[in-house]
C-alpha positions in Angstrom: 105.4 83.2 41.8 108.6 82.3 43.7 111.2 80.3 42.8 113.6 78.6 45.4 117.1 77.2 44.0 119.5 75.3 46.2 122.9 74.1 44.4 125.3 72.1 46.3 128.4 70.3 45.7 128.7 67.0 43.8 129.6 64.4 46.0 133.2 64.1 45.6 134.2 67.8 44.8 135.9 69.1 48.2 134.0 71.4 50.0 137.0 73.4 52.8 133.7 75.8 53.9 131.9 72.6 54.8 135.2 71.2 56.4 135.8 74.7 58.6 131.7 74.9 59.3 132.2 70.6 60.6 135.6 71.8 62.7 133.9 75.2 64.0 131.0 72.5 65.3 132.9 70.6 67.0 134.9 73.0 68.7 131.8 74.5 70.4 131.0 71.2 71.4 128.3 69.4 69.0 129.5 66.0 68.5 128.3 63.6 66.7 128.5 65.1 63.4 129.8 63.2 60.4 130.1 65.5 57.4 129.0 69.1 56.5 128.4 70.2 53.4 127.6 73.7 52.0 125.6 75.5 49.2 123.9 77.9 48.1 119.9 79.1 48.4 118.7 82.0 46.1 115.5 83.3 46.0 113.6 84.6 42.6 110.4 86.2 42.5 109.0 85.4 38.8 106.0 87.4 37.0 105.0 83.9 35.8 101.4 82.5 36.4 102.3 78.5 35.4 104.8 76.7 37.7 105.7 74.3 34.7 107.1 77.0 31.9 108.7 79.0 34.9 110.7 75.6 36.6 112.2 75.3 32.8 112.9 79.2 33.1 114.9 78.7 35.9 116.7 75.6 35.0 118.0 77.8 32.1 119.0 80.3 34.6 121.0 77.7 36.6 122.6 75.9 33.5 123.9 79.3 32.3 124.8 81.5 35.2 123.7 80.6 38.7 125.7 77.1 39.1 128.4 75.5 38.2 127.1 72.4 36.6 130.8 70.7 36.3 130.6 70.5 40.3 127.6 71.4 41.3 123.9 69.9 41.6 120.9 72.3 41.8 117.0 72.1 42.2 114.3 74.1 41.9 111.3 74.9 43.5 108.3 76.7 42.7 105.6 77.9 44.7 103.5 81.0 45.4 105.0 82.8 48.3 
């Protein structure tokens, strides 16, 4: 089973990567673009057969190590492949 975590920002928390990623788009020539924010996506491949105990597995894994809870938001997806 797979697990798919993306953290983010809070809203509010500066983000300079996002800032640099908005100005690099602009300077090649997309307009039109308001705000850019940046995370993180990581990728777990689990040994666990039911998506319910293994979501609450890797909600622990994101409240202890993986984010940074005072500033960032995460989520968590499970699914087979």
């Amino acid at each position: 089973m797979k697990a798919r975590v993306h953290i983010t920002l809070k809203n509010g928390v500066l983000d300079p990567q996002g800032k640099a990623i908005h100005n690099s788009l602009e300077g090649l020539g997309f307009g039109g673009i308001e705000d850019v924010r940046q995370g993180k996506f990581i990728e777990i491949e689990l040994a666990d057969d039911d998506p319910e105990p293994a979501k609450a597995k890797v909600a622990q894994m994101c409240e202890k190590l993986l984010a940074n809870t005072v500033i960032e938001n995460y989520s968590v997806e499970i699914g087979d492949s």
